[in-house]
TITIFI-664773 format. One record per residue: residue in one letter; x, y, z of N, C-alpha, C, O, CB in turn. Coordinates in pm, 1 decimal. Each point is the difference from the previous one (the first is absolute). Glycine has a CB too. Layout:
BEGIN
+------+----------+----------+----------+----------+----------+----------+----------+----------+----------+----------+----------+----------+----------+----------+----------+
| resn |     n.c1 |     n.c2 |     n.c3 |    ca.c1 |    ca.c2 |    ca.c3 |     c.c1 |     c.c2 |     c.c3 |     o.c1 |     o.c2 |     o.c3 |    cb.c1 |    cb.c2 |    cb.c3 |
+------+----------+----------+----------+----------+----------+----------+----------+----------+----------+----------+----------+----------+----------+----------+----------+
|    a |        X |        Y |        Z |        X |        Y |        Z |        X |        Y |        Z |        X |        Y |        Z |        X |        Y |        Z |
...
+------+----------+----------+----------+----------+----------+----------+----------+----------+----------+----------+----------+----------+----------+----------+----------+
//
This chain:
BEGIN
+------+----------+----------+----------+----------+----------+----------+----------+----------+----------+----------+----------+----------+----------+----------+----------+
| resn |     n.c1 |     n.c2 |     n.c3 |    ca.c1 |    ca.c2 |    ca.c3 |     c.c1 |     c.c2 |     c.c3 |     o.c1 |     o.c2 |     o.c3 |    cb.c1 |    cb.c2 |    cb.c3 |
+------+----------+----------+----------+----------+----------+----------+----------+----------+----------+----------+----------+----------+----------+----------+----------+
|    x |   7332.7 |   9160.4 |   6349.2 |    -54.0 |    133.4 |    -15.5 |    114.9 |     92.5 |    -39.8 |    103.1 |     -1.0 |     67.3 |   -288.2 |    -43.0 |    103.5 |
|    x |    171.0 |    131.2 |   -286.4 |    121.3 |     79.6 |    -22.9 |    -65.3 |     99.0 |     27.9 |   -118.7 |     18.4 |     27.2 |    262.0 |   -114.7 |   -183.6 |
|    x |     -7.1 |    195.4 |    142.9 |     47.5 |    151.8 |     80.4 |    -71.1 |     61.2 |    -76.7 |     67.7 |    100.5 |    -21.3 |    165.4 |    -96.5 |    105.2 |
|    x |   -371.4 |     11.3 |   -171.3 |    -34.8 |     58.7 |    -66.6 |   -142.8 |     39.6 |     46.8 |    -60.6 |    106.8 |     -7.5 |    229.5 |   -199.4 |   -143.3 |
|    x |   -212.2 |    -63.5 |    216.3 |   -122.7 |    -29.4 |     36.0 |    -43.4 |     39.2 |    152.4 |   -108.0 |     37.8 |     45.6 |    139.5 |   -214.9 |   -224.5 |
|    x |    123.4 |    147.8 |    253.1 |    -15.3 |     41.9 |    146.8 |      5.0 |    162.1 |     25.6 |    -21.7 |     49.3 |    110.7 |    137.9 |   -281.8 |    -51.0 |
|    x |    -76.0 |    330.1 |   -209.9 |     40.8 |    107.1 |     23.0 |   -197.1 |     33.5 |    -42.5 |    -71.4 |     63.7 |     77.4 |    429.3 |    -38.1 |   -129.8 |
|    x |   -399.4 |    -73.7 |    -55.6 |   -158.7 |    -31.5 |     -4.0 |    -52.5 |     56.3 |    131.6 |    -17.6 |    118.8 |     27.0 |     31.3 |   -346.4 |   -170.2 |
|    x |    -36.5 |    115.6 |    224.2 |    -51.8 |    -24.9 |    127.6 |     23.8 |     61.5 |     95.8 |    -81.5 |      0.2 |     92.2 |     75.1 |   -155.5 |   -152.1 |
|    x |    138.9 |    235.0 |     69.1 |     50.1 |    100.1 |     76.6 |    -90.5 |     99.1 |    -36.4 |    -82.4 |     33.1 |     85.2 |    315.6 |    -99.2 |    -67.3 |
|    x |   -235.9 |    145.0 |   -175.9 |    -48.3 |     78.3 |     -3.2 |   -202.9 |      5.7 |     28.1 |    -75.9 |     84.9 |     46.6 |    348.2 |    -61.0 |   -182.6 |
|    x |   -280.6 |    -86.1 |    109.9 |   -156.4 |    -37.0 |     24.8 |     -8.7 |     41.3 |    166.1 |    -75.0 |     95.0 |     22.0 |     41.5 |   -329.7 |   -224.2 |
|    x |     95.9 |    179.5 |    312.6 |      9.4 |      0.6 |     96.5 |     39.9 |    107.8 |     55.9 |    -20.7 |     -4.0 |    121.3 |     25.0 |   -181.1 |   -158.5 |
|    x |     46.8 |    285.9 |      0.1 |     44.0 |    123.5 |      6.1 |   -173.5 |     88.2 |    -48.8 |    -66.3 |     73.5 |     73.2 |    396.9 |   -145.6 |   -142.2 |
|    x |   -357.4 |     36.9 |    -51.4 |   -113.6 |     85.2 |     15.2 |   -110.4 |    -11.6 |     71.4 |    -79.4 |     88.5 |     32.0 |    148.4 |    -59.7 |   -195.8 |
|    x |    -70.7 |   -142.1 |    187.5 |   -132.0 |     -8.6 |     87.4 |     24.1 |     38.4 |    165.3 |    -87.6 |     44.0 |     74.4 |      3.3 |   -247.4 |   -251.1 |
|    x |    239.5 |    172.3 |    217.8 |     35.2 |     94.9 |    145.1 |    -18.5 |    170.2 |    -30.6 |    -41.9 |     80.7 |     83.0 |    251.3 |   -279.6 |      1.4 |
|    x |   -167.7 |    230.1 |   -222.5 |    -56.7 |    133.5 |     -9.8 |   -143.9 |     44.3 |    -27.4 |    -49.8 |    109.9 |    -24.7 |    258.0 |   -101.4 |    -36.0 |
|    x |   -242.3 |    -94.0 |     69.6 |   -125.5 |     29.2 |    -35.6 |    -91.6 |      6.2 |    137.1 |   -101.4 |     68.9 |    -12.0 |    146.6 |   -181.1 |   -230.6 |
|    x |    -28.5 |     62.8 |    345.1 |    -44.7 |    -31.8 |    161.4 |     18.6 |    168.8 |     14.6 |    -79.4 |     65.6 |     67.5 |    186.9 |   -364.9 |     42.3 |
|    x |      0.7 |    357.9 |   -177.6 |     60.6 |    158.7 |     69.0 |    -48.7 |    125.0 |    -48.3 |     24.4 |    118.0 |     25.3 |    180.0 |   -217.9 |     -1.0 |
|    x |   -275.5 |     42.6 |    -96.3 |    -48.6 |    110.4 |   -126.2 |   -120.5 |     74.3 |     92.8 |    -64.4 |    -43.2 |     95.6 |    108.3 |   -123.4 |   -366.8 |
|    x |    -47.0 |    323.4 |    187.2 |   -108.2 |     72.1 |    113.4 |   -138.2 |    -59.9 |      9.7 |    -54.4 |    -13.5 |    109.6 |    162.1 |    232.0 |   -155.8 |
|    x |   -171.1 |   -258.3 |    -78.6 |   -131.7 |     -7.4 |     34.6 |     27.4 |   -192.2 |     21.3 |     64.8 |    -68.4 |    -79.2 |   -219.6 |    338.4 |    -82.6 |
|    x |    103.6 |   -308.3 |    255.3 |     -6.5 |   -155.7 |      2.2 |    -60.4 |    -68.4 |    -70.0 |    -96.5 |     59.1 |    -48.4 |    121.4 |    -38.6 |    209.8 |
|    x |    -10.2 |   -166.5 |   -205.6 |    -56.8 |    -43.1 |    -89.0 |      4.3 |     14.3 |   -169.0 |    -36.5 |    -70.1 |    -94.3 |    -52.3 |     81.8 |    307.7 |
|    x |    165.2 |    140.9 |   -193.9 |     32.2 |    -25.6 |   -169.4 |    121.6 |     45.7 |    -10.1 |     46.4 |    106.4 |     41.2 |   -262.1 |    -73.3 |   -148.5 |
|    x |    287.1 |   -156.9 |     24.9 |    153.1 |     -7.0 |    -37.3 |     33.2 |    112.1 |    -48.6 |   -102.2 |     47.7 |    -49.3 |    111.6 |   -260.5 |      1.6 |
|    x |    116.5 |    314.1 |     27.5 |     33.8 |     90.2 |   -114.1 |     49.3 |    -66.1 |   -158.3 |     21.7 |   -117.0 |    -31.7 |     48.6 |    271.7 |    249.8 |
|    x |    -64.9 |    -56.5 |   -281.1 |     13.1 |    -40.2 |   -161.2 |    115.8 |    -16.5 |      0.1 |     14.9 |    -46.9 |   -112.8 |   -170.4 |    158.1 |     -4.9 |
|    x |    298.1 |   -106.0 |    182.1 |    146.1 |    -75.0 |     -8.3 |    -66.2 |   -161.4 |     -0.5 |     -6.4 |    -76.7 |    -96.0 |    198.9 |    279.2 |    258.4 |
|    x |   -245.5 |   -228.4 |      0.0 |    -51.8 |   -135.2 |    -16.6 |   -110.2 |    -87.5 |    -75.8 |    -11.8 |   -122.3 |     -7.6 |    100.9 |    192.6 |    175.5 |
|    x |   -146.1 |      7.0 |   -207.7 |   -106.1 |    -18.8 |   -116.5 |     90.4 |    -93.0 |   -120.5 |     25.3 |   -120.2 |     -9.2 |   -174.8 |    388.7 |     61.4 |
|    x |    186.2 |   -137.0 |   -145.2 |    106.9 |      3.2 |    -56.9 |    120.0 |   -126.5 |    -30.2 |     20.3 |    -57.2 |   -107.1 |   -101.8 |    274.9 |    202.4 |
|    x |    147.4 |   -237.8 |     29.4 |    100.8 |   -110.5 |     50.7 |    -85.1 |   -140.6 |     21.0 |     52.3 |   -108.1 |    -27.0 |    108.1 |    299.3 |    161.0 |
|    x |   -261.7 |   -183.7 |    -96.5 |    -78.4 |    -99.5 |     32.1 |    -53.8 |    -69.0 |   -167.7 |    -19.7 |   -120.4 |    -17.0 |    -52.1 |    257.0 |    293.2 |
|    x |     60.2 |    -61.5 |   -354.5 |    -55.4 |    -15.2 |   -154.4 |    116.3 |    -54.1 |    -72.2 |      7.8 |    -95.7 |    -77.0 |   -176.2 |    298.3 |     72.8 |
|    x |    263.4 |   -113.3 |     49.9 |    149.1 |    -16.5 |    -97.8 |     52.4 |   -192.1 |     47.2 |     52.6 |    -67.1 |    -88.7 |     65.3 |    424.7 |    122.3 |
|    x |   -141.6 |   -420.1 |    106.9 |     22.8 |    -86.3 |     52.6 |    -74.8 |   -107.9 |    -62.1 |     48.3 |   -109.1 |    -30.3 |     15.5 |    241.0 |    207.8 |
|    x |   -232.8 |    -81.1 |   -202.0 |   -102.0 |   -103.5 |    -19.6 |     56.3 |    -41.6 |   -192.4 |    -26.3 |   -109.2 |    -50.4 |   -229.8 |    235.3 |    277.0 |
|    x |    304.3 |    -55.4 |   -275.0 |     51.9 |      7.5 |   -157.5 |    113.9 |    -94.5 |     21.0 |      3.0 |   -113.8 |    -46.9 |    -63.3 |    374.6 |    -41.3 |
|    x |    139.9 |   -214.7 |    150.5 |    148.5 |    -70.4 |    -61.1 |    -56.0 |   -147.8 |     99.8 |     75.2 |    -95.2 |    -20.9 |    189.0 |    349.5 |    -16.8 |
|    x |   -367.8 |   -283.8 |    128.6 |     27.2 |   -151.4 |     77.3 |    -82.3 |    -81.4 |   -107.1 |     -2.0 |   -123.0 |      3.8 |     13.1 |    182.3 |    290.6 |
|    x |    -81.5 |     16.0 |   -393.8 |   -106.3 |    -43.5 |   -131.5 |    118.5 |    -24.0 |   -108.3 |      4.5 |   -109.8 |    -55.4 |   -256.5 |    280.0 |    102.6 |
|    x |    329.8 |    -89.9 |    -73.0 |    104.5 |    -60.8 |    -82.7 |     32.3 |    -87.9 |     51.8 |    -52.0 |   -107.3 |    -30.7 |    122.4 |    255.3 |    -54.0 |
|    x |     20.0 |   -143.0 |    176.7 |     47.1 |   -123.2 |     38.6 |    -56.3 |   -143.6 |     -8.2 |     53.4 |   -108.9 |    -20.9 |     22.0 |    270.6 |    135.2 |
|    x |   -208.2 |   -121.2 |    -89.2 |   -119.1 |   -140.0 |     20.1 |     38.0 |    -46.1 |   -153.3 |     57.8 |   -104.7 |    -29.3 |   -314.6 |    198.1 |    213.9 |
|    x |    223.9 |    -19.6 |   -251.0 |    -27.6 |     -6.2 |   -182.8 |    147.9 |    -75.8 |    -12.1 |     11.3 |   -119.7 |     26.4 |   -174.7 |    392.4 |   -129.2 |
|    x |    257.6 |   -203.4 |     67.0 |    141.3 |    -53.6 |      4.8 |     34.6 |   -189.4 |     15.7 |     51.4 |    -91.3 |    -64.6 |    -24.9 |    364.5 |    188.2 |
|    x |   -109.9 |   -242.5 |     36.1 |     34.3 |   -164.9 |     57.7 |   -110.1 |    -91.9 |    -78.2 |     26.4 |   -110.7 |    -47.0 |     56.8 |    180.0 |    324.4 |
|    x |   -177.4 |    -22.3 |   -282.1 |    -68.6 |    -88.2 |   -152.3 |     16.7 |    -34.8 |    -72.9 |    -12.9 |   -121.0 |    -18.5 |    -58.4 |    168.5 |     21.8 |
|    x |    108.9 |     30.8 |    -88.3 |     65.3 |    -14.2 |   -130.1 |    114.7 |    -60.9 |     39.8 |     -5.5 |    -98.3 |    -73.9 |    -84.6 |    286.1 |    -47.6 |
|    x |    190.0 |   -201.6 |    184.2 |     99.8 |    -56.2 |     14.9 |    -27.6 |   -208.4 |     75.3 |     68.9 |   -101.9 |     -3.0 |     36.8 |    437.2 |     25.9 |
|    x |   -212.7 |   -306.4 |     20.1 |    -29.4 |   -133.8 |     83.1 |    -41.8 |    -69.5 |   -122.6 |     39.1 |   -116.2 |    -10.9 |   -120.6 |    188.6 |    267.6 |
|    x |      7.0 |    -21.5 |   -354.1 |    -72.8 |    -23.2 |   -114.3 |    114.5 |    -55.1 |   -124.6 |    -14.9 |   -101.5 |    -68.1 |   -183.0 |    302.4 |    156.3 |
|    x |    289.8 |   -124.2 |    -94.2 |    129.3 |    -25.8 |    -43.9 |     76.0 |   -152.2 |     10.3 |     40.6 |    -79.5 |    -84.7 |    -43.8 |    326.4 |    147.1 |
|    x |      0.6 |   -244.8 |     95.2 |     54.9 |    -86.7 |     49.9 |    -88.5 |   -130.7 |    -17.4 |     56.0 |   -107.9 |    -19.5 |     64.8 |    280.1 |    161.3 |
|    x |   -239.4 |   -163.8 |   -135.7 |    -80.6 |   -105.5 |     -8.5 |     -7.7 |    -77.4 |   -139.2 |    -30.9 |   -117.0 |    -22.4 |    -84.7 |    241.3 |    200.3 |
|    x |    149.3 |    -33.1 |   -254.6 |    -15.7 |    -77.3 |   -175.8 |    167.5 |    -34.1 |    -64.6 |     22.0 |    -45.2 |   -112.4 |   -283.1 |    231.3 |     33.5 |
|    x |    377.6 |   -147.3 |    193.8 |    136.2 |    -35.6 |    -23.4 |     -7.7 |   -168.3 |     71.0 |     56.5 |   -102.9 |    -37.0 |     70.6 |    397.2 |     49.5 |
|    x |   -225.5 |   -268.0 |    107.3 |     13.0 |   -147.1 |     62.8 |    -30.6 |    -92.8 |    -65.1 |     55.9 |   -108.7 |     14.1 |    -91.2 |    174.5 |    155.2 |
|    x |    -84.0 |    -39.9 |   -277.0 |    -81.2 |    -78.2 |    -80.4 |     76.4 |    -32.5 |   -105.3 |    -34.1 |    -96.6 |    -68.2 |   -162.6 |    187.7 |    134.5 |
|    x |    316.0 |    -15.8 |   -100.1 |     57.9 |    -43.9 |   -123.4 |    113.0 |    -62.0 |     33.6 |     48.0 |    -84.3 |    -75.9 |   -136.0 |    247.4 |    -53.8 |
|    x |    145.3 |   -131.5 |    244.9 |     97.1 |    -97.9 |     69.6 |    -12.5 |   -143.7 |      5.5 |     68.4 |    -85.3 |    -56.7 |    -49.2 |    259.1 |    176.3 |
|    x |   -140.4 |   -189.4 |    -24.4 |    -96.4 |   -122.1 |    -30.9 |     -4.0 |   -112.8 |    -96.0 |     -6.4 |   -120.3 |     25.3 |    -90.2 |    277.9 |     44.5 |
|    x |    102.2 |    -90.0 |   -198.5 |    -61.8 |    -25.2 |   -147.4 |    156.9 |    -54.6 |      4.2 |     36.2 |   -117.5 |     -7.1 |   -265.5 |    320.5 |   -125.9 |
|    x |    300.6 |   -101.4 |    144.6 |    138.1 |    -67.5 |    -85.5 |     74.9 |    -62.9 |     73.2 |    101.2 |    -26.2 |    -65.0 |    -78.1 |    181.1 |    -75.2 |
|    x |    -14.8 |   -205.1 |    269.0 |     19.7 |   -105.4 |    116.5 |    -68.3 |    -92.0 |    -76.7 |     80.3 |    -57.0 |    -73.9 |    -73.5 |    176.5 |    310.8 |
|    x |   -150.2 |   -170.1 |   -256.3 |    -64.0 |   -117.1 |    -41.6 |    106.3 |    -39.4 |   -145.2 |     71.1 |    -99.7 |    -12.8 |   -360.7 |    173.8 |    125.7 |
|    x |    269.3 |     49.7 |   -218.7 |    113.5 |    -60.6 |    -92.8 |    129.5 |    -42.5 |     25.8 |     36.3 |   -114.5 |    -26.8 |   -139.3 |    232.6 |    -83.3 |
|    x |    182.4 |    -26.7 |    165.0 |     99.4 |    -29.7 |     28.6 |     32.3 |   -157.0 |     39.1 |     83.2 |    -75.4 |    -50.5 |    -95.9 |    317.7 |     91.9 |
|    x |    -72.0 |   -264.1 |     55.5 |    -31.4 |   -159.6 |     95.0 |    -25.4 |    -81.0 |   -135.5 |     94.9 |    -66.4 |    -41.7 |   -244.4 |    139.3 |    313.3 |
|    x |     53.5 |    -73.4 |   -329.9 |      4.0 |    -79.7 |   -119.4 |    104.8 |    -34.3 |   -104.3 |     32.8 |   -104.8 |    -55.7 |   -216.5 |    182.8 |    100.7 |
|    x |    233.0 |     75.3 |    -52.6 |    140.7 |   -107.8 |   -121.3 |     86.8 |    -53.2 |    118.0 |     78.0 |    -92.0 |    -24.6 |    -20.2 |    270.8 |   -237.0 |
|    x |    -64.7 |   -131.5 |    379.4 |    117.2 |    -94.5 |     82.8 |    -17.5 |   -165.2 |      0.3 |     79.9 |    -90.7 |    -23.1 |    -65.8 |    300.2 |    192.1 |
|    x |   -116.8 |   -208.2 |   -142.4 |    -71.5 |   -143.0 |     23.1 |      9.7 |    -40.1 |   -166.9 |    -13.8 |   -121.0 |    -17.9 |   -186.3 |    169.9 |    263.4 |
|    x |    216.8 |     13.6 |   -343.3 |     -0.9 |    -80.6 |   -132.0 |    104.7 |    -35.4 |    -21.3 |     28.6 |   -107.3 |    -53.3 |   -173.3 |    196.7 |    -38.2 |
|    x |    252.3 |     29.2 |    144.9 |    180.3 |    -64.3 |    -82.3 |     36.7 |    -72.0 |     99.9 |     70.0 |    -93.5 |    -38.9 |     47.9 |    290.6 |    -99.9 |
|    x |   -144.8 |   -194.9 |    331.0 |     73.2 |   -113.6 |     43.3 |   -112.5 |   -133.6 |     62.7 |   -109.9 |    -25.7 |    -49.3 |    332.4 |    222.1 |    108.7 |
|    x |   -179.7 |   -244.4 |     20.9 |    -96.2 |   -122.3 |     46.7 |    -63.0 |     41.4 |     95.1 |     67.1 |     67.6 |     77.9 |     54.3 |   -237.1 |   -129.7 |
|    x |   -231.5 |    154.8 |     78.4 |    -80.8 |     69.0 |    154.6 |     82.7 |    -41.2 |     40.4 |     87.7 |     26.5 |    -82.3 |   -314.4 |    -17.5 |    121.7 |
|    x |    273.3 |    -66.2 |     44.2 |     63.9 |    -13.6 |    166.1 |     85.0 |    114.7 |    -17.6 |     -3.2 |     84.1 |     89.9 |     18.2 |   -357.3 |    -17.9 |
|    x |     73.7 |    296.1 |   -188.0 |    117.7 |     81.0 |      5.4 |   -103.6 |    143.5 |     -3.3 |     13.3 |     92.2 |     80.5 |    219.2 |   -266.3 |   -219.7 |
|    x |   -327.1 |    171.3 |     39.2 |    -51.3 |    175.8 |     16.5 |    -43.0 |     21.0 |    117.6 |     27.5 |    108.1 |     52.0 |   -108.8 |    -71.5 |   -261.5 |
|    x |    -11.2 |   -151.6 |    295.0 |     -7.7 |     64.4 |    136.5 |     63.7 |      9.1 |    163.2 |    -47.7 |     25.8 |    110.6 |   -108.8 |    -61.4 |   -260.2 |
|    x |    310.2 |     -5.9 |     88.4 |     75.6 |     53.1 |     74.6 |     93.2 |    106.0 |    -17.9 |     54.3 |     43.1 |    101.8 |   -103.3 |   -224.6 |    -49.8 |
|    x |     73.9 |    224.7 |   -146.4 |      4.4 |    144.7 |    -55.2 |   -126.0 |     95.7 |     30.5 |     10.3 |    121.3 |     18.2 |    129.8 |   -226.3 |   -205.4 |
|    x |   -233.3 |     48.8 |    189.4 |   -102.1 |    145.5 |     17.0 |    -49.0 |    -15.7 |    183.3 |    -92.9 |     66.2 |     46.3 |    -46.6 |    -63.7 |   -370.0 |
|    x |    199.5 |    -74.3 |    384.7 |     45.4 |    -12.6 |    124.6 |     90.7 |     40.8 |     79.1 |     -2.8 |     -2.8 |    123.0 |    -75.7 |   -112.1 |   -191.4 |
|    x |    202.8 |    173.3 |    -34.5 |     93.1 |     63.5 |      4.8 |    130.5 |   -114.2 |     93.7 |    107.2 |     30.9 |     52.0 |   -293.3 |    228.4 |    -83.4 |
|    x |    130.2 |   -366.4 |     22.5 |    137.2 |   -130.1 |     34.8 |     60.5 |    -46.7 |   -131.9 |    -33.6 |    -10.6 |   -117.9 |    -91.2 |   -109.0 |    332.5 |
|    x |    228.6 |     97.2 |   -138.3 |    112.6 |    -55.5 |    -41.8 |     -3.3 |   -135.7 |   -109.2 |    -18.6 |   -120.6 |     16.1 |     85.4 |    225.7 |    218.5 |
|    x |    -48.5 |    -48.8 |   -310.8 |    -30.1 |   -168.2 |   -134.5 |     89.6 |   -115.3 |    -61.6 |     25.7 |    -11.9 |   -119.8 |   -151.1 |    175.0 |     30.3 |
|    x |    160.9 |   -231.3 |    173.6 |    158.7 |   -107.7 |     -0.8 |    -50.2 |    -21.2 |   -156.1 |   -115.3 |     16.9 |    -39.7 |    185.0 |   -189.9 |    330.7 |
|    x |     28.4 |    137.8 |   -359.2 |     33.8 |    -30.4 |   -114.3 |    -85.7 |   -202.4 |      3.6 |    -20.0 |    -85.6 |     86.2 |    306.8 |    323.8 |   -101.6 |
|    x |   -307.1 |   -225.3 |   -118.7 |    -61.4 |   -119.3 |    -12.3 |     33.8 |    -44.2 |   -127.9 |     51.3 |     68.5 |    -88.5 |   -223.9 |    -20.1 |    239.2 |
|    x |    124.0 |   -231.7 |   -159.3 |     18.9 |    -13.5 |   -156.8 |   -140.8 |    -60.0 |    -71.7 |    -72.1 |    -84.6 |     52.9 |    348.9 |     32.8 |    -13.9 |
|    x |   -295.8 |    102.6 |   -146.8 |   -146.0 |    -31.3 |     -0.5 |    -31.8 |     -7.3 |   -210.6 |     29.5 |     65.1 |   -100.2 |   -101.8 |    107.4 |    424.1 |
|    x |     11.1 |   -272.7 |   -292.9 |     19.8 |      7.8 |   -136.4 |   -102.5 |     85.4 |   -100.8 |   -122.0 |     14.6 |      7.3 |    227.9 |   -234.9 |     56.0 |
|    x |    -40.4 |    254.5 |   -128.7 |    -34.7 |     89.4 |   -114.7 |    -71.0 |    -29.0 |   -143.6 |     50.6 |    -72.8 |    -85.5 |    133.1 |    150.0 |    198.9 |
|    x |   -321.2 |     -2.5 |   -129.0 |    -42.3 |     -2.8 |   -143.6 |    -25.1 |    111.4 |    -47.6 |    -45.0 |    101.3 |     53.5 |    -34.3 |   -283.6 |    -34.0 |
|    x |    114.8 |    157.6 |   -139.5 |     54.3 |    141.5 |   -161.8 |   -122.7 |      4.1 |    -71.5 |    -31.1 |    -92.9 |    -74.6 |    306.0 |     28.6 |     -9.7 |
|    x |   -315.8 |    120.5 |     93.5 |   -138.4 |     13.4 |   -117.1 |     59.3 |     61.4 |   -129.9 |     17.5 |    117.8 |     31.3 |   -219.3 |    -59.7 |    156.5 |
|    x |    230.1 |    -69.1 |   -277.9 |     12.8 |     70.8 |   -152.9 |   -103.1 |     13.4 |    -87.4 |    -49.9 |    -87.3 |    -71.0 |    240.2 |      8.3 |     75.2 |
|    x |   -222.3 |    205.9 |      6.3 |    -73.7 |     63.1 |   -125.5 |     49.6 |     53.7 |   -115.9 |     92.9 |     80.1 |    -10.5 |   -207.6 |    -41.0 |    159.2 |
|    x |     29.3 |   -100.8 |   -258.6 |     35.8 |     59.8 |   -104.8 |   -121.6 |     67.3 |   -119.5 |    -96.9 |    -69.5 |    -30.5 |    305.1 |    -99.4 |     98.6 |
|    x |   -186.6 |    328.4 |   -136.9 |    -60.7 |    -40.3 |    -75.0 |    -12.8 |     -9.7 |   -130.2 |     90.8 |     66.4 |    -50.1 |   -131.8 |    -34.0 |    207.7 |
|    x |    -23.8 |    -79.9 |   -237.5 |     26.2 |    -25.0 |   -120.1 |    -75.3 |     70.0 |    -91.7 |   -122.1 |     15.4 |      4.0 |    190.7 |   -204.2 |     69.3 |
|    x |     12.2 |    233.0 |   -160.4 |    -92.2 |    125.0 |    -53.5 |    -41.4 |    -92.4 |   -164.3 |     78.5 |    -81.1 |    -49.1 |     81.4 |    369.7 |    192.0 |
|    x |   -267.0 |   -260.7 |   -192.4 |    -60.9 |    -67.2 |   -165.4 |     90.0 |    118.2 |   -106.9 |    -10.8 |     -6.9 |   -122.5 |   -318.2 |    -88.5 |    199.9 |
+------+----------+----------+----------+----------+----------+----------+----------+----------+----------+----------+----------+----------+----------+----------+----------+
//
């Protein structure tokens, strides 16, 4: 909770103790009216804000996602599974000897 939100809640809480004091009972004055409106606005921004921002966050995860799966794929293409999935395991990968094939492409133009 930040110092923005508790100062929020302070003030809310302040009007409605002033409001218990007020002459005629039962109805708040227009400071707390007022403060009470100004409170219900900015906790609606805020709401809006964290939406859009959760919303944000939700379609960065999705593309994170996306490029983890690629990423994982050319790993697994340039080395040998065992070796890509101990790299994406984050252990330690002793050196090995393993034999090797060269594919050469060429092309030939008419």
């Amino acid at each position: 909770m930040t110092i923005y939100s508790v100062l929020l809640v302070l003030v809310t809480l302040t009007c409605l103790a002033l409001s218990l004091w007020t002459t005629q009972p039962g109805r708040p004055s227009r400071t707390c009216l007022a403060l009470s409106l100004w409170y219900a606005r900015k906790l609606g921004d805020m709401l809006s804000k964290m939406a859009k921002h959760a919303q944000k966050l939700q379609v960065k995860s999705v593309e994170l996602s996306a490029e983890k799966r690629r990423a994982d794929t050319l790993l697994c293409q340039m080395l040998p599974t065992e070796v890509a999935e101990q790299l994406k395991m984050k252990k330690e990968v002793k050196a090995e000897q393993t034999k090797v094939k060269v594919k050469h492409f060429t092309v030939q133009r008419s």
